[in-house]
Structure formats: C-alpha cells, structure tokens
C-alpha positions as CSV (number, residue, x, y, z in Angstrom):
1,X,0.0,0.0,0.0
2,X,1.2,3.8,-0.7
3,X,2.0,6.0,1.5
4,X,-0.9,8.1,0.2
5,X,-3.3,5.3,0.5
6,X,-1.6,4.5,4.6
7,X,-2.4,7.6,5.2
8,X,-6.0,7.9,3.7
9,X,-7.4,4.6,5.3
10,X,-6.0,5.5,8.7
11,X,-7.6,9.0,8.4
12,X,-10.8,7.1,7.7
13,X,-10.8,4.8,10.5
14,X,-10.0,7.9,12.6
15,X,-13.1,9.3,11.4
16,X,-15.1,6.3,12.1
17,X,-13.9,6.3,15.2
18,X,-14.7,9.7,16.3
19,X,-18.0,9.3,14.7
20,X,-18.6,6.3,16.8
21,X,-17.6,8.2,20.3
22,X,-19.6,11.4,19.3
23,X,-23.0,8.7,19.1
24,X,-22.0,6.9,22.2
25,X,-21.6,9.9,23.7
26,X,-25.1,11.5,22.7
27,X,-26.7,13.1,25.8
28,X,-28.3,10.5,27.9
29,X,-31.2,11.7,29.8
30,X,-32.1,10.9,33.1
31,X,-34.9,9.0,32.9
32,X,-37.3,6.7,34.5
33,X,-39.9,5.0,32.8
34,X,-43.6,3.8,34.3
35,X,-45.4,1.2,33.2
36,X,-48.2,-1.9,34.6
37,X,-45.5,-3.3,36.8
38,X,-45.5,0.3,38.4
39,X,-49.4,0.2,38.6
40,X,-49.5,2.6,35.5
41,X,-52.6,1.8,33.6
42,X,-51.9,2.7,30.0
43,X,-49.1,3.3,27.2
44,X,-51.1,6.2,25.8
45,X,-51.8,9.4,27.9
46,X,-53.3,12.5,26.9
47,X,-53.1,14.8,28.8
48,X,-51.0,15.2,32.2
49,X,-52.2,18.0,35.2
50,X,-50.6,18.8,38.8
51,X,-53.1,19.5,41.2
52,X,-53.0,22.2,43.8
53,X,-51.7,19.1,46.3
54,X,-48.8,18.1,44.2
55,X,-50.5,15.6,42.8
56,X,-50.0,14.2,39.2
57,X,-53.2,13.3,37.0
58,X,-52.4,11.1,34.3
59,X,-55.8,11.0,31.5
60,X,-55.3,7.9,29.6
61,X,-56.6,5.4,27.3
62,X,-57.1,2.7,30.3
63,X,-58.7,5.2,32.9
64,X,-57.9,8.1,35.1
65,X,-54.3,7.7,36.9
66,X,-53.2,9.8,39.9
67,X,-49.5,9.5,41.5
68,X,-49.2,10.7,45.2
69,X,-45.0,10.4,44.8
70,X,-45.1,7.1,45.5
71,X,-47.8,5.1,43.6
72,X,-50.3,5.5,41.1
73,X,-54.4,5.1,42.0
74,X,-56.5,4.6,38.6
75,X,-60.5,5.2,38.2
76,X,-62.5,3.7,35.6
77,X,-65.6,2.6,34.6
78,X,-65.8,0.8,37.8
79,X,-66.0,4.2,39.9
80,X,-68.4,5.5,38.3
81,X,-66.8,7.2,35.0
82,X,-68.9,6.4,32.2
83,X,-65.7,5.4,29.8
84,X,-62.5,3.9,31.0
85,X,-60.6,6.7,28.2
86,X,-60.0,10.2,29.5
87,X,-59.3,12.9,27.3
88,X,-58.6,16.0,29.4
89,X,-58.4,16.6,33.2
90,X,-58.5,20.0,35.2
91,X,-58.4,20.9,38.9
92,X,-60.1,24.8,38.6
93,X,-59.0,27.1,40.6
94,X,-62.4,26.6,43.7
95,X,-60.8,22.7,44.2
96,X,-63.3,20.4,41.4
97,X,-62.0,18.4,39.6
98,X,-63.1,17.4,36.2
99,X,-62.7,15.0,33.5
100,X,-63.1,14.8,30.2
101,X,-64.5,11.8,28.3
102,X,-66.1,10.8,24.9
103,X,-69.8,10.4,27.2
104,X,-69.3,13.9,29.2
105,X,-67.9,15.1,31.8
106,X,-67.3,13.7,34.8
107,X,-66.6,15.5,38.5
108,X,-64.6,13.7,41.0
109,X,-65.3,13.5,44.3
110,X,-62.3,12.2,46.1
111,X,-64.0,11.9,49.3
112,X,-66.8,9.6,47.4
113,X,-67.3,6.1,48.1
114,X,-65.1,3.5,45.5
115,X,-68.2,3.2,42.8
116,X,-69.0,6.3,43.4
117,X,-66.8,9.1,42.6
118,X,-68.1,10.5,39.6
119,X,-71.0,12.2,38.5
120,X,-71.4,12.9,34.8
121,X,-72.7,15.7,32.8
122,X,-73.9,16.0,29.7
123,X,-74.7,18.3,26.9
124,X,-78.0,17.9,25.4
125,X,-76.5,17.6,21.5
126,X,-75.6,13.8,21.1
127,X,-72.2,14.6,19.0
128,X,-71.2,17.2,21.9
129,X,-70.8,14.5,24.4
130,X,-67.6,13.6,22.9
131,X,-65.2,16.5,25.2
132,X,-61.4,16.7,23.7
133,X,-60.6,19.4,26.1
134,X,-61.2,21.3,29.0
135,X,-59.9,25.2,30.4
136,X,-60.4,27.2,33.1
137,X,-60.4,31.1,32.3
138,X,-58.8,34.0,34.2
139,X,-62.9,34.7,35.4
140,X,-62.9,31.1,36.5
141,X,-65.6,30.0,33.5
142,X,-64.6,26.2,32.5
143,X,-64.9,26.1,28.9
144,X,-65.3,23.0,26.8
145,X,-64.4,21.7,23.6
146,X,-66.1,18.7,22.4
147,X,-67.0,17.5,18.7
148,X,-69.5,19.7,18.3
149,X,-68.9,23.2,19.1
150,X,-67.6,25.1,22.5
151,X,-70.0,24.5,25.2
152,X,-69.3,26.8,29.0
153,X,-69.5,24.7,32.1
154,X,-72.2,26.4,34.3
155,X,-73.6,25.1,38.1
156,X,-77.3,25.2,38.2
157,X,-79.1,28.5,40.4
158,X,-80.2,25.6,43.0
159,X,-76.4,24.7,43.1
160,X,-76.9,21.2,43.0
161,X,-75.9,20.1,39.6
162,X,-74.3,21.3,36.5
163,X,-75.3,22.6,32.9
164,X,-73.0,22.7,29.6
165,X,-74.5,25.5,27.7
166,X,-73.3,25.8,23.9
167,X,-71.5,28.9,23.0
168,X,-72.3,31.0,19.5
169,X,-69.5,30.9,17.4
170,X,-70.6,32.6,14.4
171,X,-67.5,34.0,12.3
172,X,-67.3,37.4,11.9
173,X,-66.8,37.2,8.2
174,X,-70.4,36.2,7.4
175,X,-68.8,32.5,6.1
176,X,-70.1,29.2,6.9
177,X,-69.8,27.9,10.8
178,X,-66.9,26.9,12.1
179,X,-65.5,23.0,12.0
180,X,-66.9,22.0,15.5
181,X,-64.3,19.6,16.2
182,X,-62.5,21.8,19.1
183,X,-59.5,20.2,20.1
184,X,-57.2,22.9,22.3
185,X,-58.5,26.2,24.0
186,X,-55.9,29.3,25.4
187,X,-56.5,32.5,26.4
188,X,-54.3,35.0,25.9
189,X,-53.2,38.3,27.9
190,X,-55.9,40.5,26.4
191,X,-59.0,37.7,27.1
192,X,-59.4,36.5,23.4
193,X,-60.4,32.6,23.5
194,X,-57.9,30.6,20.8
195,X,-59.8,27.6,19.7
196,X,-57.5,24.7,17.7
197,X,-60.1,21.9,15.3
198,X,-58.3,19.6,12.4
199,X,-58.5,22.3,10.0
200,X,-58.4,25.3,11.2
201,X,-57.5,28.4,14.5
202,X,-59.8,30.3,15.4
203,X,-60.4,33.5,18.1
204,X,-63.3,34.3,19.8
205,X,-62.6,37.8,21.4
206,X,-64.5,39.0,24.4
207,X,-67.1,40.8,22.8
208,X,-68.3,37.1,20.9
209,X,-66.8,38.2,17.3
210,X,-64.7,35.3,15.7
211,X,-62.1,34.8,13.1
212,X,-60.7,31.9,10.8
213,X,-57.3,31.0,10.4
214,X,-56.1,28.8,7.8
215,X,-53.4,27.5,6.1
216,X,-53.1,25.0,3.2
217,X,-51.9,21.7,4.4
218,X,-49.9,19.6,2.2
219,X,-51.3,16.7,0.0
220,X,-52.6,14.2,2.2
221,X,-51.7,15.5,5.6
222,X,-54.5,17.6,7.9
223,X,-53.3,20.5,9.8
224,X,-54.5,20.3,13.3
225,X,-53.7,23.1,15.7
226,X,-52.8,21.1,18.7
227,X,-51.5,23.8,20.7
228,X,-51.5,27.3,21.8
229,X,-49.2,29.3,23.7
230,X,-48.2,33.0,25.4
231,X,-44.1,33.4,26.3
232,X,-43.8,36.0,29.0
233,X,-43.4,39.1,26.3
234,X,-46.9,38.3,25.4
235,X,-45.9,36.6,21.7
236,X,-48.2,34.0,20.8
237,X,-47.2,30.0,19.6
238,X,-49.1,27.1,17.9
239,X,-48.2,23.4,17.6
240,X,-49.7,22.2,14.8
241,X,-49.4,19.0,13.1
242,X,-46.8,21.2,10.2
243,X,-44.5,22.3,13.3
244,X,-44.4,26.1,15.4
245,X,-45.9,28.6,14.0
246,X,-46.6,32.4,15.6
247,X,-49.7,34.6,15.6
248,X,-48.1,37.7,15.3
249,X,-50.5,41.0,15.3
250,X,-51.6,43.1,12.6
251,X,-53.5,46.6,12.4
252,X,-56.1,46.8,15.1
253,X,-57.1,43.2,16.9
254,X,-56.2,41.3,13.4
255,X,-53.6,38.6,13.0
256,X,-52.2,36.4,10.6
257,X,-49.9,33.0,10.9
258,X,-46.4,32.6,10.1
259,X,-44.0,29.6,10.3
260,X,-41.3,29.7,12.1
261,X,-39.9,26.0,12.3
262,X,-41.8,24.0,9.6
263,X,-39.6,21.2,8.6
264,X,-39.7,19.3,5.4
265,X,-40.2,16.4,6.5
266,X,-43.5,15.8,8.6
267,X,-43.3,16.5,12.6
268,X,-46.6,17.1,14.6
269,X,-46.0,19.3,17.5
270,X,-48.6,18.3,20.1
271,X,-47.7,20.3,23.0
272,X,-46.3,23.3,24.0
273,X,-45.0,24.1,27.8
274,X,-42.8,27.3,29.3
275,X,-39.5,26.3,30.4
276,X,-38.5,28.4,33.2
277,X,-35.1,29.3,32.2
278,X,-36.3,30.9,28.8
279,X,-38.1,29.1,25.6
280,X,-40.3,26.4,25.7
281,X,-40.7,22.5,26.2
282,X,-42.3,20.9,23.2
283,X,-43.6,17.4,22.8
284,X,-43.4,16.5,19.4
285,X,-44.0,13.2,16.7
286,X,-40.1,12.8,16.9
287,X,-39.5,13.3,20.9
288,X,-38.8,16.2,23.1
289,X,-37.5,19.3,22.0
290,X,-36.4,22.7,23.5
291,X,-37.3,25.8,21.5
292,X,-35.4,29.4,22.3
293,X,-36.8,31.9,19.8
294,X,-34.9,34.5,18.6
295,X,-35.4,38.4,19.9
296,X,-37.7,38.8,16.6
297,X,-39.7,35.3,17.3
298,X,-39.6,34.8,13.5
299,X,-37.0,31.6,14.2
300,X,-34.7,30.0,17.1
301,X,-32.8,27.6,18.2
302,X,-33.7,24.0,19.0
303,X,-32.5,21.2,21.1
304,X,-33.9,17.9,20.0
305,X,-34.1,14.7,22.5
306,X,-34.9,11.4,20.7
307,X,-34.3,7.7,21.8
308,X,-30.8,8.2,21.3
309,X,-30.8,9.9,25.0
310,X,-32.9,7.3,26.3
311,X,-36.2,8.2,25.7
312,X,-38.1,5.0,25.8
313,X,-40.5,6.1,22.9
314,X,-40.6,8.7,20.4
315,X,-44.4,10.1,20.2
316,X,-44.5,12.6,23.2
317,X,-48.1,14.2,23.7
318,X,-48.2,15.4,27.1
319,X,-45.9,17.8,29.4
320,X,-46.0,18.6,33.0
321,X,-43.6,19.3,36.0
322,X,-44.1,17.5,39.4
323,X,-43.5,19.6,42.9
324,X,-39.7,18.7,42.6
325,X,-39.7,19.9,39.5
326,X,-38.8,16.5,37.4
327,X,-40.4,16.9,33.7
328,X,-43.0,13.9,33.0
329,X,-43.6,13.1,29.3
330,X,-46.6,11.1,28.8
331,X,-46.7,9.0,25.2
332,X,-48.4,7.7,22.6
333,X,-47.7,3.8,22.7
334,X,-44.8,4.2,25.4
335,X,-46.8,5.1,28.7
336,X,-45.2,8.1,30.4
337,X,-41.5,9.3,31.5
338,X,-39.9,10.5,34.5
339,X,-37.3,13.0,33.9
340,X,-34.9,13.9,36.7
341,X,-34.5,17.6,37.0
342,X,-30.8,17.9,37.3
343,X,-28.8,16.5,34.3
344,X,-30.5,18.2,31.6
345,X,-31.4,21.5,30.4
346,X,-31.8,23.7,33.5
C-alpha cells in the first residue's frame, strides 16, 4: 500500500472512530420509565395536570391515573366514569375536579365512596358528548371543547348540579360555521379565546366576534392546531401537526400566521410548555425538544431529544412538572417518562 493510501485509510478509521464516540456519547437523559408493573394503567396518555396538592393526574386510554410520589391510583368505569378513556383533566382554581370523556364530563369527588366518585354531565347535543378538552379562564368560566362546538361549564341557580351551555360561534366574516371539532382552548393576555379543530384556528374575542385561520396543508396530511401558547413578552405560539408557528399581530385586533420551524419532512408538534429558564418545552411526533426563539420570534434555536438519549419512545403528547420539579412526558404507545431535573437543560 502507498503512503498516500496509509495515510487515507487510517484518516478514515479515525473518522469512524470519532464518529462512533460522538453517538456513544449523545446526551443521555435521566430517565425513568412507568409502566403496569409500576401500577401505570396505560401506554397512551393524553393529557397530564398537577393539582393544587402536588398531585400528578395522568388522563389515559385505560382510565384516570393519579400518583401521590409514591404510587399510582387509577378510576374507571368501575368508579363511576362512564368510559374507561379520558381525554382531558382539570383541577379549577375553587378545588373540582373534572374529567373529560367521549360520554361527558365527569366530576370527581375524592371523598366519594369506590363506585361512586363520579357524577357525569352531559350536553343535550348527542355529538357534543364527545369533550377533547377542557380550560379554566382568568374569570374562572370552564370552557369546553367537544366535537360539536364550545360549550361553557355552568352550576345550576339551585347549586346542585351542573349545565354545559353551547357557546355562539358565528365568524365574523359572514362565512359558513366553524368546524366544531375543538381540540385545544388558550386564552391570551388580552381575554381572546384561541380555539384549535383539524383544519383550522380560530379567536373568539370577548365581545363574541370570531375569526378563521387557515393555512393550506400539504397533499394528504390535515393540519390540526394542537396547541397554543403565550411566552412571558406576550408573543403567541401554535403546535400544529406542520410544526411552530406564531400569531403575530396586525392593524387593530387582526392577525395572521407565520411559520417559524416547519420542517420538510412531517413532525406534529402536540404540545407546547414554558421552560422556566427561557423558551419552551415541546412534545413533538419525533421526541422532546427545546425551542429558544430569537429576539424577533420569527425563528430559534432547537435542542432535540430522541431515543438516542434514552427516551423510551418517540411520540411525546403530554408535558408537566411535578412539585420537585422532574419533567413527566406522557406518550403515545410508550406510557409516560420521569425525567430527573438535574442533568439536563436547567
């Protein structure tokens, strides 16, 4: 062999070396995963909520999960929810607690007897009984979205039960209704009401006018507006299923969409949470990633975590923090993720 060629192949296997280091030595997150043999009910969760206890509330496929920091407790149909799936879950701000299911909604009494900690409400529209999500407002009104239309959560004059009366949403434009399929709800710093469906954003502002937002999805994909979110200099964020977007501000109360990280290739962003040393958590199709926006918020800088740090499964839905301040990833097909505060991004 030449001295050339010497020279060449042992540059290469240098290379392929170092490349092999730099994998082995991708950032391994400290992590802890849950599953039945922890008394963890389900591989897919929905949605994930800290009470005012410290409590985590898991809303799964297989039931209603809570974890006290030391085990999990799960309701089903057996205590009195009328499906064992959960779609939402919400402590409001006066101490109920509610969950959302694909019959109604369901309050829990925790003081109840075992079969008996439910009682479910119910809209009078059939389709409406479906409930995707649920939201308590700064005025302590419990809005929900369900498959047909936005419906406010209201406790009957004799204060004995509880009504879900539909809310108007008739656009502003003088166009055909909205699609009813409401699948996220945020309210932003100046009251508006964002409202997320498959196809489409929408605002209902306070005086009851509302807009339509759209954007043209690529051939066979939809464009569901997941989430919606406010950073702390009042700039407003979607997940979507075409990746982040902003809802900047135009003349007067208008606004229009922008993309600011829209890859080529597909990723659904399905959650959006505040990371309290600057930019946001995001639970994406392809793992967890960290999103720092530039001073403009027109793009940023991201962090991506896959399986290659030890995530035990790549479709991450759901974000919370527990008291200690551990991140908790609940999945799509992987059931949830403990992640230890220290070690990671601080």
């Amino acid at each position: 062999m030449s001295s050339a060629n010497a020279f060449r192949a042992d540059l290469s296997c240098r290379l392929v070396l170092a490349l092999s280091t730099l994998a082995a030595r991708a950032e391994q997150l400290p992590i802890h995963t849950y599953g039945p043999a922890d008394g963890f009910p389900s591989k897919t969760v929905e949605a994930i909520t800290r009470d005012s206890r410290g409590f985590l509330w898991f809303a799964t496929r297989e039931g209603l999960a809570q974890f006290d920091g030391y085990e999990f407790r799960t309701y089903g149909k057996a205590n009195g929810l009328p499906r064992d799936a959960v779609a939402d879950f919400l402590e409001t701000r006066s101490g109920i607690y509610w969950a959302a299911t694909a019959d109604g909604v369901a309050k829990f009494d925790p003081y109840a007897p075992p079969a008996r900690k439910f009682t479910v409400y119910r809209p009078n529209r059939p389709v409406a009984r479906r409930i995707h999500v649920l939201y308590e407002d700064r005025s302590a009104r419990v809005w929900c979205g369900t498959e047909d239309g936005l419906f406010l959560l209201k406790e009957s004059k004799d204060k004995g039960s509880w009504l879900l009366d539909p809310v108007p949403l008739n656009l502003d434009s003088g166009q055909a209704p909205i699609d009813p399929r409401i699948s996220s709800l945020f309210e932003d710093s100046h009251g508006n009401m964002w409202m997320g469906t498959i196809r489409a954003l929408y605002v209902r502002r306070r005086d009851g006018r509302v807009s339509e937002f759209q954007v043209s999805p690529r051939e066979g994909y939809d464009f569901q507006w997941n989430a919606i979110s406010e950073d702390s200099e009042g700039r407003l964020w979607a997940g979507t299923g075409f990746g982040l977007w902003r809802i900047l501000p135009k003349e007067s109360d208008q606004y229009r969409l922008y993309p600011v990280f829209v890859p080529k290739r597909r990723l659904i962003i399905w959650s959006i949470r505040r990371h309290p040393a600057g930019g946001f958590w995001l639970g994406t199709s392809a793992g967890l990633m960290h999103w720092t926006p530039a001073p403009d918020g027109r793009s940023g800088e991201k962090r991506a975590f896959t399986q290659a740090n030890g995530l035990t499964h790549s479709d991450v839905g759901a974000i919370a923090t527990d008291r200690e301040e551990n991140l908790w990833l609940g999945t799509t097909g992987g059931g949830v993720m403990r992640l230890a505060r220290n070690g990671f991004i601080t």
